[in-house]
C-alpha positions in Angstrom: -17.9 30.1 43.9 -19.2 27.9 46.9 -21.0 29.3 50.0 -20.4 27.3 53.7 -22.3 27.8 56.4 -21.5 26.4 59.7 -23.9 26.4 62.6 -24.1 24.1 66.2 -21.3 25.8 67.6 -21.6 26.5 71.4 -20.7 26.0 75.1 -20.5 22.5 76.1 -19.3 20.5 79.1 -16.0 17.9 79.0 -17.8 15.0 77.9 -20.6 16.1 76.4 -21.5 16.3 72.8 -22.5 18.9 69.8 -23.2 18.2 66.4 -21.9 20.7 63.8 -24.0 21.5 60.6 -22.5 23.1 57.1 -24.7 24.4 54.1 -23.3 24.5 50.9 -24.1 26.1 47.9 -22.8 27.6 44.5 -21.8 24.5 43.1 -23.1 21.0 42.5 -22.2 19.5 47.0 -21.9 15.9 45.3 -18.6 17.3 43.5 -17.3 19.2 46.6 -14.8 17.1 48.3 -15.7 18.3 51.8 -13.9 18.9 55.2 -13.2 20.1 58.5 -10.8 21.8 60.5 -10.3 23.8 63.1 -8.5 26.6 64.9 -7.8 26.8 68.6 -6.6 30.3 70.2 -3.2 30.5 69.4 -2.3 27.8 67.5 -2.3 26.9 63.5 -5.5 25.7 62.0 -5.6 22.1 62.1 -7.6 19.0 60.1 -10.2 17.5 61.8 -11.9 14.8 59.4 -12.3 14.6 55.2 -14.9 13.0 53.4 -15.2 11.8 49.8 -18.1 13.3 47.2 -19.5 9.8 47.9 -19.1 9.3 51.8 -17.1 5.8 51.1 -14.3 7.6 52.3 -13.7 9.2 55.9 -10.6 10.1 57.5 -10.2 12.4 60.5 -7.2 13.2 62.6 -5.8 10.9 65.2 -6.8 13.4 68.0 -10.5 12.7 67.2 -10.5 9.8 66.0 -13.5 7.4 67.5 -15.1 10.7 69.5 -16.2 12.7 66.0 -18.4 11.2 63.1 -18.3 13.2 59.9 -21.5 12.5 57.5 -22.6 14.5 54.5 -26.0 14.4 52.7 -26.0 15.3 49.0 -29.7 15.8 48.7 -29.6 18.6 51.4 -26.2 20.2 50.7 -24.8 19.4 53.8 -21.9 17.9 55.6 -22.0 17.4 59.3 -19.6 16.3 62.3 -20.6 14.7 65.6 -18.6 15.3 68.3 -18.7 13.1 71.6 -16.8 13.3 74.2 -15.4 16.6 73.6 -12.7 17.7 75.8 -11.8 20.9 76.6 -8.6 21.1 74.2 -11.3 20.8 71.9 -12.3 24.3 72.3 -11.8 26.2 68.4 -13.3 28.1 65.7 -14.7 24.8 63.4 -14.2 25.6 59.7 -15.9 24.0 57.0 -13.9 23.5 53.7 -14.6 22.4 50.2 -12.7 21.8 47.0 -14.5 20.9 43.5 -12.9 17.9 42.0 -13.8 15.5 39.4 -14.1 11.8 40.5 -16.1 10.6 44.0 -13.4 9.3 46.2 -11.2 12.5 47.0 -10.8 13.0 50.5 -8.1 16.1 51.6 -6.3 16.5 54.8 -4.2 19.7 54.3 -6.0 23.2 54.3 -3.9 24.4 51.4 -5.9 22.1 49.3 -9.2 23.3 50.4 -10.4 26.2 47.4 -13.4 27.3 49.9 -14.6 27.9 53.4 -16.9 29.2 56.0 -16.5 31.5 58.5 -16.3 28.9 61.0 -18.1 28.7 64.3 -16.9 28.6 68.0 -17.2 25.6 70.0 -16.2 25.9 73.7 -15.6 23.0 75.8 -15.4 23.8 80.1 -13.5 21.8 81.9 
């Protein structure tokens, strides 16, 4: 089993920025092929951005593409995403995901694929 822990969720103003943190643990992070993704009121949960075990690979979703940075740091468990210029269709519940797989260049876009997740944390963007 694998334990997420999201934290930095807020209130924020349209153009500001917030910087989301996730602690893992249960399982060796530098296996986890990590992600996030999020859920805005009354719609589907959604992918944000995917990161390999090794950080050489980054994707994220076209709608946040060049505002959010997604890092990880395998000596403290953690994955992160920095957010800038946030705009208020930004506004969710961020979920942090992870899936255990053998290699270090697995990145994974569709939640189905994701074995493990947090209980997410509300970020609020006003207009």
């Amino acid at each position: 089993q694998v334990q997420l822990v999201e934290s930095g969720g807020g209130l924020v103003q349209a153009g500001g920025s917030r910087r989301l943190s996730c602690a893992a643990s249960g399982r060796t992070f530098s296996n986890l092929v990590m992600g996030w993704f999020r859920q805005a009121p009354g719609k589907e949960r959604e992918f944000v951005a995917g990161i390999s075990q090794n950080s050489v690979n980054i994707v994220y979703a076209d709608s946040v593409k060049g505002r959010f940075t997604a890092s990880r740091d395998n000596a403290k468990n953690s994955v992160y995403l920095q957010m800038n210029s946030l705009k208020p269709e930004d506004t969710a519940v961020y979920y942090c995901a992870a899936h255990e797989r053998s290699g270090s260049y697995q990145v994974i876009r569709t939640s189905r694929d994701m074995a493990y997740w947090g209980k997410g944390t509300l970020v609020t963007v006003s207009s």
